[in-house]
C-alpha positions as CSV (number, residue, x, y, z in Angstrom):
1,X,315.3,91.3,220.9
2,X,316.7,94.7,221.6
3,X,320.3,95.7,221.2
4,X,321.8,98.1,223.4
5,X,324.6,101.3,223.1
6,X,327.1,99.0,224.6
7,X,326.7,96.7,221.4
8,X,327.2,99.3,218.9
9,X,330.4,99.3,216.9
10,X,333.1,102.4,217.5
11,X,336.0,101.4,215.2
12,X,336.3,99.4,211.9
13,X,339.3,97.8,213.4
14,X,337.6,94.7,214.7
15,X,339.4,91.3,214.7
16,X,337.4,88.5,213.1
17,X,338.7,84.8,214.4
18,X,337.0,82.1,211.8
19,X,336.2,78.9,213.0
20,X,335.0,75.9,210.4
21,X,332.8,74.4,213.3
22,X,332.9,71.3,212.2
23,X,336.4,70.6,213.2
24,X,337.5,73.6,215.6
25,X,336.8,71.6,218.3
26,X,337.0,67.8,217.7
27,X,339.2,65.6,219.6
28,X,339.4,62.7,217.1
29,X,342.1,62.3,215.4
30,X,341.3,58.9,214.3
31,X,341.8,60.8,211.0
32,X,340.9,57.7,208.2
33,X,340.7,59.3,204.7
34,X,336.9,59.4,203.4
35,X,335.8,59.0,207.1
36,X,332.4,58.8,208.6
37,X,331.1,60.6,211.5
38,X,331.5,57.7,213.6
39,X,334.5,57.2,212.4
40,X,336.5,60.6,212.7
41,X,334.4,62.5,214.7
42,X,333.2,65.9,215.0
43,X,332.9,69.5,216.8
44,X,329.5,69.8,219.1
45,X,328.4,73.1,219.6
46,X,329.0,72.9,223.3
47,X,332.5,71.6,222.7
48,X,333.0,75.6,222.2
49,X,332.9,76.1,225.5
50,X,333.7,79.0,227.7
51,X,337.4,78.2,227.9
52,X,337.7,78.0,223.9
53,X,336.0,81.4,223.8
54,X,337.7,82.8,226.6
55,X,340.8,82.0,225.2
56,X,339.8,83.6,221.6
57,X,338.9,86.9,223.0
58,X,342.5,86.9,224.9
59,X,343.7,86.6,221.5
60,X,342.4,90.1,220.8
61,X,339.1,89.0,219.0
62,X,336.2,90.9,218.9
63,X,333.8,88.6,216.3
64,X,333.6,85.1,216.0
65,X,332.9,83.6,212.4
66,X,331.1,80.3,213.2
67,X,331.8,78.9,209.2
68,X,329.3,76.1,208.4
69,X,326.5,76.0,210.8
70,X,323.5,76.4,208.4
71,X,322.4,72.9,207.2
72,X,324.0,71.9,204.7
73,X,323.7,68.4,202.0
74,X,325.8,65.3,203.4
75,X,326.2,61.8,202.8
76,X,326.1,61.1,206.6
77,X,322.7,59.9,207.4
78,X,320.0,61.5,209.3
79,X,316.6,59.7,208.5
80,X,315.7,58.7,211.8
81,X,315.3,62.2,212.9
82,X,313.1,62.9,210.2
83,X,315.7,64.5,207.5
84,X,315.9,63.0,204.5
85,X,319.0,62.0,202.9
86,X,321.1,63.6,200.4
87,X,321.7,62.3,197.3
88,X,325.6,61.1,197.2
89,X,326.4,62.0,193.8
90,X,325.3,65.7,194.3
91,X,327.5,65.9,197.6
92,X,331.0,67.0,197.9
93,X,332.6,65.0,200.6
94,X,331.1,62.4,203.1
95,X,330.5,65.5,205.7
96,X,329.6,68.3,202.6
97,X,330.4,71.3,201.5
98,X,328.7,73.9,203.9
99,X,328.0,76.1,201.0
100,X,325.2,73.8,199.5
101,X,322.7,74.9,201.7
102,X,319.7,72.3,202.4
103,X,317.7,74.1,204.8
104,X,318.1,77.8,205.4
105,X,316.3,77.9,208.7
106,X,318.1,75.0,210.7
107,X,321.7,73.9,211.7
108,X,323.7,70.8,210.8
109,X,322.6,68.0,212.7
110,X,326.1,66.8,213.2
111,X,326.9,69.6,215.3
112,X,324.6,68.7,218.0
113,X,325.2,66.4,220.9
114,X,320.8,65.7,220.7
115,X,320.0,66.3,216.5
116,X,316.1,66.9,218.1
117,X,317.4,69.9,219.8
118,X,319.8,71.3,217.3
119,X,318.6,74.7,217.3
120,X,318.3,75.3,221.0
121,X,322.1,73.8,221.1
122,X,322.9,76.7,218.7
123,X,321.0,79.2,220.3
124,X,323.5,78.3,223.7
125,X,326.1,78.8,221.7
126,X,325.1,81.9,221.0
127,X,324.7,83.0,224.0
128,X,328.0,81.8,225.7
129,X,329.5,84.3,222.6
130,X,327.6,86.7,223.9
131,X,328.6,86.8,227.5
132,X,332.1,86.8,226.8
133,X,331.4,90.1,224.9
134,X,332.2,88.4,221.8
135,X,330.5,89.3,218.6
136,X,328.6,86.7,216.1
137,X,329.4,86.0,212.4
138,X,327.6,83.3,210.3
139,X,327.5,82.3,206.4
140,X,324.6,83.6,204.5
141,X,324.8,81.9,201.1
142,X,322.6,83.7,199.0
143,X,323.7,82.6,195.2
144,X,323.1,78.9,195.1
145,X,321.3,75.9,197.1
146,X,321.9,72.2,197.5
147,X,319.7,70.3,194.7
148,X,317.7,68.8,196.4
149,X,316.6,72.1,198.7
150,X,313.9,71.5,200.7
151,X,313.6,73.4,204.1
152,X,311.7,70.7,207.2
153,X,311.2,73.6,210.0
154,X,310.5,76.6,208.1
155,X,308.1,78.9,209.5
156,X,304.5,78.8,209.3
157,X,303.7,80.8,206.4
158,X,307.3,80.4,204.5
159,X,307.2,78.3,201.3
160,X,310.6,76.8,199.9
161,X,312.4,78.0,196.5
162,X,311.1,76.3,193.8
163,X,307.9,75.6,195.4
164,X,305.9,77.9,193.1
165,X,308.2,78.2,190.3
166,X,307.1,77.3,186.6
167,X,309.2,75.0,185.5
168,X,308.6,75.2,182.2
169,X,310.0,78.6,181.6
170,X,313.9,79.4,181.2
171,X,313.4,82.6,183.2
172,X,310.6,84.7,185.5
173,X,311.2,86.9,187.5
174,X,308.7,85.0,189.7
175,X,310.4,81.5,189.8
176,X,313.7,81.1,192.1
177,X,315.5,78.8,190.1
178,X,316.4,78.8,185.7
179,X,315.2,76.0,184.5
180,X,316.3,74.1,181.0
181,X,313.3,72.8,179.8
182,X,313.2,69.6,178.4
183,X,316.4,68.5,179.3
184,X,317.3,66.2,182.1
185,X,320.6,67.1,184.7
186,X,323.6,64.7,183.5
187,X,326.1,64.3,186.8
188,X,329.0,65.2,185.3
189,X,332.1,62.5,184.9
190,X,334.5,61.7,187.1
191,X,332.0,61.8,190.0
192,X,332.3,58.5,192.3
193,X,331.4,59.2,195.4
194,X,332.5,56.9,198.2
195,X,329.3,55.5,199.2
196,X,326.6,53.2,197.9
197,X,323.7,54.2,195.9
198,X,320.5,52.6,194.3
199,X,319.8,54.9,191.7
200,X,321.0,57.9,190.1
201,X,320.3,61.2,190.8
202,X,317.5,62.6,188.5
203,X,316.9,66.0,187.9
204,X,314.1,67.0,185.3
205,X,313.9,69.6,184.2
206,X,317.7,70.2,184.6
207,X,318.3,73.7,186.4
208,X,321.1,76.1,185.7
209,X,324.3,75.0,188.4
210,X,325.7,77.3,191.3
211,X,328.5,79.0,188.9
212,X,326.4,81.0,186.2
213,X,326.5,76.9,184.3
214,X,323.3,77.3,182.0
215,X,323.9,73.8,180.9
216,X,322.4,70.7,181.9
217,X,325.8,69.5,181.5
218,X,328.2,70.9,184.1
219,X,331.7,69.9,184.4
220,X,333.4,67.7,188.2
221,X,335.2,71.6,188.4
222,X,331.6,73.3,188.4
223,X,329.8,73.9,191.2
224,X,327.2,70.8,190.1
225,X,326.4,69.8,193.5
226,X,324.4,73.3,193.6
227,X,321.5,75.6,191.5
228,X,321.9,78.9,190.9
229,X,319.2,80.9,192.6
230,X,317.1,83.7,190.6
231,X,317.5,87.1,191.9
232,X,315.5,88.8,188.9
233,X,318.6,88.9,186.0
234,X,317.8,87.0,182.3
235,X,321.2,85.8,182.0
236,X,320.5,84.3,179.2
237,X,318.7,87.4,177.6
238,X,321.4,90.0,177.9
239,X,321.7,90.3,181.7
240,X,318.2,92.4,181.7
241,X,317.2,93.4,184.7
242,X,313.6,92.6,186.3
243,X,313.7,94.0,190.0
244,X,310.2,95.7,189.6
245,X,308.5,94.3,191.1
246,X,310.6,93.1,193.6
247,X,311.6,89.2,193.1
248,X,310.3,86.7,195.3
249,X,314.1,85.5,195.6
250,X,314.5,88.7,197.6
251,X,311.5,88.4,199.9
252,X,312.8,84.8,200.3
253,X,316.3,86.0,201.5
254,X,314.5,89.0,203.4
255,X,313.0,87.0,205.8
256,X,315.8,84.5,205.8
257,X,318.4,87.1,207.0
258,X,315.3,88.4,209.7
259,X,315.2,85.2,211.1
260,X,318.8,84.7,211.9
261,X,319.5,88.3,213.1
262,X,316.3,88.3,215.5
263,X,318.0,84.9,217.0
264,X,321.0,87.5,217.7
265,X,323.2,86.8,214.8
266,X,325.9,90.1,214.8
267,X,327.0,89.6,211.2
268,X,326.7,87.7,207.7
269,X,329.8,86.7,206.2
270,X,327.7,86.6,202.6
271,X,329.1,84.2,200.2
272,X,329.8,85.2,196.2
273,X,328.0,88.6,196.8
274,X,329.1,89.6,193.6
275,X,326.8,87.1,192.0
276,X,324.1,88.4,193.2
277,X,323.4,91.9,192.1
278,X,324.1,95.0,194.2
279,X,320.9,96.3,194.0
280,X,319.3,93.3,196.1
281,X,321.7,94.1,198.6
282,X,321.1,97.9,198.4
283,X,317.7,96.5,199.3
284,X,318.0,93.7,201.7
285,X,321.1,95.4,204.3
286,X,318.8,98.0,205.1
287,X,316.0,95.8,205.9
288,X,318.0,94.0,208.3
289,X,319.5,96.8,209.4
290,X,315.7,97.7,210.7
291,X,315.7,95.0,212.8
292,X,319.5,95.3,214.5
293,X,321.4,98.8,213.2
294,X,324.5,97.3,214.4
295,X,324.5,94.3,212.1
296,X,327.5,93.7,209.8
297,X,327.7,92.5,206.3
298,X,330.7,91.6,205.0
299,X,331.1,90.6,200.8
300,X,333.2,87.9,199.7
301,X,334.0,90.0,196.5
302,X,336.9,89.3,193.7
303,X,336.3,92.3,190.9
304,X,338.1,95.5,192.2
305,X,336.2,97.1,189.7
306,X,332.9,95.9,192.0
307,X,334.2,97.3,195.1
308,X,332.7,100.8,195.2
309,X,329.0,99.4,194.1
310,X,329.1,96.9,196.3
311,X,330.2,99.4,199.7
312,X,328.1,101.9,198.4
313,X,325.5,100.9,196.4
314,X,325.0,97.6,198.0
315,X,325.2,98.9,201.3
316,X,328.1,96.4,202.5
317,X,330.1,97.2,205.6
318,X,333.3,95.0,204.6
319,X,334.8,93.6,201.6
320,X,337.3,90.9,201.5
321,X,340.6,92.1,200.4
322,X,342.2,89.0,198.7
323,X,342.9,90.1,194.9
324,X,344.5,93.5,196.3
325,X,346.4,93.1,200.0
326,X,346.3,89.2,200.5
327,X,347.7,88.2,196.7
328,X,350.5,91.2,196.9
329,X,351.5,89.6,200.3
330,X,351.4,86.1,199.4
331,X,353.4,86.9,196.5
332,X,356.2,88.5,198.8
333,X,355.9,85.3,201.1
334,X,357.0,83.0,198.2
335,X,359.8,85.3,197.2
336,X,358.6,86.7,194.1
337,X,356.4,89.9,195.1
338,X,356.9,93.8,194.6
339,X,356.5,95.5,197.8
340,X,355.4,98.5,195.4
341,X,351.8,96.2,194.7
342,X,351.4,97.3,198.4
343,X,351.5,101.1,197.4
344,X,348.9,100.0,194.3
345,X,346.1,98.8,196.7
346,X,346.1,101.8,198.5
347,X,346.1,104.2,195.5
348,X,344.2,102.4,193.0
349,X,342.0,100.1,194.5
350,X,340.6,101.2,198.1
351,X,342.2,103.9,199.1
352,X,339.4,106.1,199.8
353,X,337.3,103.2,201.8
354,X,340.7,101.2,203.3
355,X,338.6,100.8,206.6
356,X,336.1,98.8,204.8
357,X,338.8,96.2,203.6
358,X,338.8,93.2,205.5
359,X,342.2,91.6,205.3
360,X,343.5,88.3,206.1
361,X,346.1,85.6,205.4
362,X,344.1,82.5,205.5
363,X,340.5,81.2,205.2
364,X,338.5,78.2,204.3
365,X,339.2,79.0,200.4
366,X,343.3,79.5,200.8
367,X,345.9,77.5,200.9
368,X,347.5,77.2,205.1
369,X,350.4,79.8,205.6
370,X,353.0,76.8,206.9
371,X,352.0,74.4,203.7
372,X,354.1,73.6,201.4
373,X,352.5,75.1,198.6
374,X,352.2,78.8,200.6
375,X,355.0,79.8,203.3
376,X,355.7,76.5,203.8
377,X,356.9,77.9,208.0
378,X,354.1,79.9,210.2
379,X,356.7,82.4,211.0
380,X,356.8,83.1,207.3
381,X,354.5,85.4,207.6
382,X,354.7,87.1,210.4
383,X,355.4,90.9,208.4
384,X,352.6,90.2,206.2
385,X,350.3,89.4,209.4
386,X,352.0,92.7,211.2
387,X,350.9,94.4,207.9
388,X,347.6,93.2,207.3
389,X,346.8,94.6,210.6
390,X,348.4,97.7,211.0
391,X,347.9,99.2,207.3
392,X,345.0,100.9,207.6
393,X,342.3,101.1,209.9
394,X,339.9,98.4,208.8
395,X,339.3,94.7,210.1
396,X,341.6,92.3,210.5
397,X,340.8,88.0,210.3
398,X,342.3,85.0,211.9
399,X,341.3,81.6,210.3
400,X,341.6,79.1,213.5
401,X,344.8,77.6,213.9
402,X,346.2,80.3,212.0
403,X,348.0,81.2,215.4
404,X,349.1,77.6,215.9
405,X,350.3,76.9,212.7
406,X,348.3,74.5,211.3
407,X,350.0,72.5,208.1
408,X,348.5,69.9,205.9
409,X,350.1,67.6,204.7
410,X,347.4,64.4,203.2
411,X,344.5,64.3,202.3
412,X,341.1,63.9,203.8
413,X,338.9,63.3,201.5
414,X,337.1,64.8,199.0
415,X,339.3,68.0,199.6
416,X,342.7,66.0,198.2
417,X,346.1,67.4,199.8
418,X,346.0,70.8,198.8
419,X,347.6,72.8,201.8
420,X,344.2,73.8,202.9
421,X,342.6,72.1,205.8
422,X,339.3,70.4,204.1
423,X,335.9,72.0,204.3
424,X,334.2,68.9,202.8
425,X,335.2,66.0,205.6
426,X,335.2,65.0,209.1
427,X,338.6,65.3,210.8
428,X,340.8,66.2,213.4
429,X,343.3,69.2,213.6
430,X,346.0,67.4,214.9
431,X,348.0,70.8,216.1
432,X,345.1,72.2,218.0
433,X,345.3,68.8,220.0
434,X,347.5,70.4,222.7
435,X,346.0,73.9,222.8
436,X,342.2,71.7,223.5
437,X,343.8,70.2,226.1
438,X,341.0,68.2,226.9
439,X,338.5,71.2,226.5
440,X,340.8,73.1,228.6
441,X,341.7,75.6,225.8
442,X,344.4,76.8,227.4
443,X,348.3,76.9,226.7
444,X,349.8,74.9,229.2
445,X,350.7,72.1,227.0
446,X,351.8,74.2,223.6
447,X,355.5,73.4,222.6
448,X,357.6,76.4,222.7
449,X,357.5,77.5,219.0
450,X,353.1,77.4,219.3
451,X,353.2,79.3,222.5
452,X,356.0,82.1,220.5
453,X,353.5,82.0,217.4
454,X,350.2,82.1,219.1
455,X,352.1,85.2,221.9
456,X,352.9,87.1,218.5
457,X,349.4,86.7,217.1
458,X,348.1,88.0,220.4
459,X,350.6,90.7,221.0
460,X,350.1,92.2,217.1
461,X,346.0,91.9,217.0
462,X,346.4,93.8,220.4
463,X,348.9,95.9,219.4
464,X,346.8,97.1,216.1
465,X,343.5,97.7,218.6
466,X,345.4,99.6,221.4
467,X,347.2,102.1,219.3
468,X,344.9,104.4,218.2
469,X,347.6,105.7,215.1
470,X,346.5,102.5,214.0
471,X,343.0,102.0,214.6
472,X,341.9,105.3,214.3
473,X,344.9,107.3,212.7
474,X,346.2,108.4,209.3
475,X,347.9,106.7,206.9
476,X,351.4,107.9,205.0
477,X,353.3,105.6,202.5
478,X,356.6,106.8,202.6
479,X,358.1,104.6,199.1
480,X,358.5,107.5,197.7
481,X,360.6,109.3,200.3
482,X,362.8,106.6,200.3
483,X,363.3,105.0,196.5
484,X,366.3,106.9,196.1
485,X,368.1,106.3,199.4
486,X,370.9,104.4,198.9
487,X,370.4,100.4,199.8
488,X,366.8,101.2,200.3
489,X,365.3,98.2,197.6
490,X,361.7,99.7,197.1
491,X,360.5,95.9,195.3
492,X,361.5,94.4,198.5
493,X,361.0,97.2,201.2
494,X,358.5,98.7,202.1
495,X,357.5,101.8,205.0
496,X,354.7,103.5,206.0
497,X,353.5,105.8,208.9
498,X,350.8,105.7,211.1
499,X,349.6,109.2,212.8
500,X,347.2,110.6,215.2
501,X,347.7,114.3,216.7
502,X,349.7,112.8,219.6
503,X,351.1,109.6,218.1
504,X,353.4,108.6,215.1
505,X,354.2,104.6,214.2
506,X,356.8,103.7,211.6
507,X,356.4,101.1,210.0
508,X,359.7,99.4,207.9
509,X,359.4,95.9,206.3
510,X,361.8,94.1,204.8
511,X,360.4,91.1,202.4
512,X,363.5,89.5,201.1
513,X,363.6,85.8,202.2
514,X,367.4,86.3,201.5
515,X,369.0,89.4,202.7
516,X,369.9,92.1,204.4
517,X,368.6,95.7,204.1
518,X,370.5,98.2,205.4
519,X,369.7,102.2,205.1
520,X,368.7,105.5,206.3
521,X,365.3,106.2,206.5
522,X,363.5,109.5,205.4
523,X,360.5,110.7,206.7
524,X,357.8,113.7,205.6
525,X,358.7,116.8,208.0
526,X,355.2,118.3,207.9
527,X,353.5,115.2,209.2
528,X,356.7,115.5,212.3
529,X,355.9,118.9,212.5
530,X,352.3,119.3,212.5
531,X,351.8,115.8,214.7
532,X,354.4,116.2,217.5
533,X,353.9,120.0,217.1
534,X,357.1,120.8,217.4
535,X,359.9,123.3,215.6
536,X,362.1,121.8,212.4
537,X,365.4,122.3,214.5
538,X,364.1,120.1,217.5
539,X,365.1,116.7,218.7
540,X,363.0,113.7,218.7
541,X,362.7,110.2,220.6
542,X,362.8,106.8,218.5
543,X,362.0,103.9,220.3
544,X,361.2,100.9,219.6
545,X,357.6,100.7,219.7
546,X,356.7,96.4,219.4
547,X,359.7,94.0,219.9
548,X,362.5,96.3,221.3
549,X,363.7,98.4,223.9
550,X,366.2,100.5,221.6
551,X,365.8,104.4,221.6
552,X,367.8,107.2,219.5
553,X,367.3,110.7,219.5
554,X,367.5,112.5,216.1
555,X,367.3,116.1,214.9
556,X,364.2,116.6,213.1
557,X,366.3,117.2,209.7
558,X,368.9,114.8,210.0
559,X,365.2,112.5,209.1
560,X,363.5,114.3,206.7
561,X,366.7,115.9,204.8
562,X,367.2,114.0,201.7
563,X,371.0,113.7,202.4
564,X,372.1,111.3,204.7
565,X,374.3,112.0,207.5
566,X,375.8,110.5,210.8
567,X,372.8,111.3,212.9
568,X,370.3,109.8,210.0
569,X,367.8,106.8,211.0
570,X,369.6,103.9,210.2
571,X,368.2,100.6,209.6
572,X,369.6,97.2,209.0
573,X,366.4,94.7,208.4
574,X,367.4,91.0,208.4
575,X,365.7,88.9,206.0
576,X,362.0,88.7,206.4
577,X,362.0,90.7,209.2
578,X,360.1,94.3,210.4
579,X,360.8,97.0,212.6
580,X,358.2,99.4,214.1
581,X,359.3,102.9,215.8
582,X,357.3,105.2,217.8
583,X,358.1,108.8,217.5
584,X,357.7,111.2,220.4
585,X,359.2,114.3,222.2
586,X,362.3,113.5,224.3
């Protein structure tokens, strides 16, 4: 396959929209807790049709994050096709968790309207993404496998994990799995799944579980549905290294990642990357990036402390930004965040690779915006989601119904009732129903406050990719400008400016649930001076720039004197609320 100029990326502001396949799409909403396939349905791959798509890219998407299309372990049975059944007891869920992978070369069964020609359903999908100039973004999970791994189409020449390993041994750097010799693998208590069994699951030897667990014991909270793969690191012999020569782990996930980007694959959202080491990723991204040099890699990463090894050691493009951006925010959209956290991301986390932070409000892993136990509204977050994609100049994500306001409110299944939507059962998205519209995927029958959610959505993912102070433009925190001006609350406001040579955006948020802000705002005069290239006496235009129609003109020091006076900027925030200002030459 070749790839062409017009594929290649120009900015890092991208918008990613993540889909967890098997519900995006499914018009059942039958919705019977612990429900089977037959009974509560799911997502085909050609239910995403070229209406759903079309209507994601008019979002203002540019990737599509297809979340849980590598075949995963279920309950749901698939025997007469010639794939053998999972074990119950080491499943999550009657559908499965799509991170305990059960064959890396093929797609979930479940997702295709004829199981015998799964792949070539995919490989349309695929496709259709591709002809709406859409972008493609699957899971690579590269730190743990189902238990009972064993891949039924691999390629001719490919052996499984495991298949050569020496059991008998704790570590090699030859074997893919640890093993604990001599000890059988005990299903940990509490575990009742909700379907009928003959026997229990054996394991022997026992081999070390998903989450680091070097016990043939792990805990219901432990990832014990899962083994840890072996990337060359004796955990249980100091963390010692053994990477020469290279692991067959790697070589494994070498040609794994090769045969998904050769099918066209545009990205790898890559699962835990921090617990696989760097240097196998320092390895691996180059490798793939042989094969297609526009291929992204994005780290689901936790350790600040990681960040830099993993961008630039490890060779990732994007790192999620949850511990930094997304916890600061959600903190502020539960009413008990500093807005000054915001200033601490910048300067002490990833300020010198912001463009390589991808942000978001909502994934598989976190809790819906409009639950109860998060924002409990959508419009909640509406600053944070302005914020998250206008900070800096680096990706933004969407989780799907994200822009519909999607709320939990029971439970599914395995998942419980949470405030997440579950990634472990079949079921229906109830408030997508009306946006489907019968595989319409259009708007026409969206209740007003949908449409209004879903138009803001649109209007800020375009307006973050259409301004180029934004997606290609300089970044100035202006907290410290404006901690001292009077009624200007620097824990619950917060402003920034965004700045090309011909463009300045301010930016002023106010994250009290409660009350009004009102004060003049100060801004740095060299930025005014050297960007609008004008003289310090001179007037400028304020208008405003996403919501509004308002305009002022103000002498360039009546905004960046630290006095106020009558022809100061003044603001007057309602609760929750932002303003953005664009800052020309009358």
């Amino acid at each position: 396959m070749s790839f062409s100029q017009s594929q290649k990326k120009t900015s890092d502001k991208i918008a990613v929209y993540q889909i967890f396949t098997r519900l995006f799409a499914n018009q059942n909403v039958t919705n019977k807790f612990n429900g089977t396939l037959e009974e509560n349905g799911t997502t085909k791959f050609k239910d995403i049709n070229k209406n759903a798509l079309k209507s994601i890219k008019d979002l203002g998407i540019s990737h599509v994050w297809y979340t849980g299309v590598i075949e995963h372990a279920t309950m749901t049975d698939f025997s007469k096709f010639g794939i053998p059944n999972d074990h119950p007891q080491i499943v999550k869920g009657i559908a499965g968790s799509p991170y305990a992978i059960k064959d890396y070369y093929d797609v979930n069964p479940y997702l295709a309207e004829d199981v015998n020609n799964r792949m070539s359903e995919f490989e349309d999908l695929v496709k259709r993404t591709h002809d709406l100039d859409l972008k493609v973004i699957i899971d690579f999970v590269p730190n743990h496998v189902s238990r009972e791994y064993k891949s039924d189409v691999k390629p001719k020449g490919i052996k499984d994990f495991g298949e050569t390993d020496d059991n008998s041994l704790r570590f090699s750097a030859n074997n893919n799995f640890y093993y604990l010799p001599n000890q059988h693998f005990e299903i940990p208590e509490g575990v009742n799944p909700p379907i009928k069994f003959d026997k229990k699951y054996e394991e022997y030897p026992a081999k070390a579980t998903g989450n680091d667990v070097f016990s043939a014991k792990p805990s219901i909270n432990d990832w014990f549905e899962t083994i840890k793969l072996n990337y060359g690191i004796d955990y249980l012999n100091g963390k010692s290294k053994h990477f020469d020569p290279v692991p067959d782990t790697w070589l494994k996930m070498r040609d794994i990642l090769a045969f998904w980007t050769k099918k066209g694959i545009d990205g790898f959202r890559c699962d835990m990357a921090e617990m696989v080491p760097a240097e196998f990723w320092g390895w691996v991204i180059p490798e793939i990036k042989k094969i297609n040099p526009e291929v992204i890699f994005i780290a689901e990463i936790y350790n600040p402390n990681e960040y830099h090894n993993y961008l630039f050691n490890g060779k990732f493009d994007y790192l999620y930004d949850k511990v930094g951006l997304y916890d600061a925010l959600r903190r502020l959209i539960e009413g008990h965040g500093n807005a000054q956290d915001i200033t601490q991301v910048w300067q002490k986390e990833s300020g010198e690779f912001s463009n390589r932070m991808l942000r978001f409000l909502e994934n598989h892993d976190e809790q819906r915006i409009a639950s109860n136990e998060f924002g409990k509204t959508p419009e909640s977050a509406k600053g944070a989601m302005m914020l998250s994609s206008t900070l800096h100049t680096g990706p933004i994500m969407v989780y799907y119904g994200q822009e519909l306001g999607v709320k939990p409110t029971q439970a599914e299944g395995f998942q419980g009732n949470d405030g997440r939507t579950t990634i472990f059962d079949y079921w229906g998205v109830t408030e997508l129903q009306n946006w489907i519209n019968g595989g319409k995927f259009n708007t026409s029958k969206l209740p007003k406050e949908q449409k209004e959610l879903r138009d803001f959505y649109k209007n800020t993912l375009h307006f973050a990719q259409e301004n180029k102070a934004i997606s290609k433009g300089q970044f100035h925190d202006l907290q410290y400008l404006n901690t001292r001006q009077e009624g200007y609350n620097p824990h619950q406001v917060y402003s920034y400016l965004r700045h090309t040579d011909n463009q300045v955006l301010l930016f002023v948020f106010n994250f009290d649930l409660n009350r009004n802000h009102a004060f003049d705002i100060k801004l740095p005069q060299n930025i005014l001076e050297k960007e609008l290239g004008i003289e310090k006496d001179s007037k400028v235009m304020v208008k405003e720039a996403f919501d509004g129609k308002k305009k002022s003109k103000h002498n360039i020091s009546d905004l960046t004197s630290p006095e106020s006076s009558k022809n100061a900027m003044h603001l007057n925030l309602e609760p929750n609320t932002f303003k953005i200002y664009e800052i020309t030459k009358p």
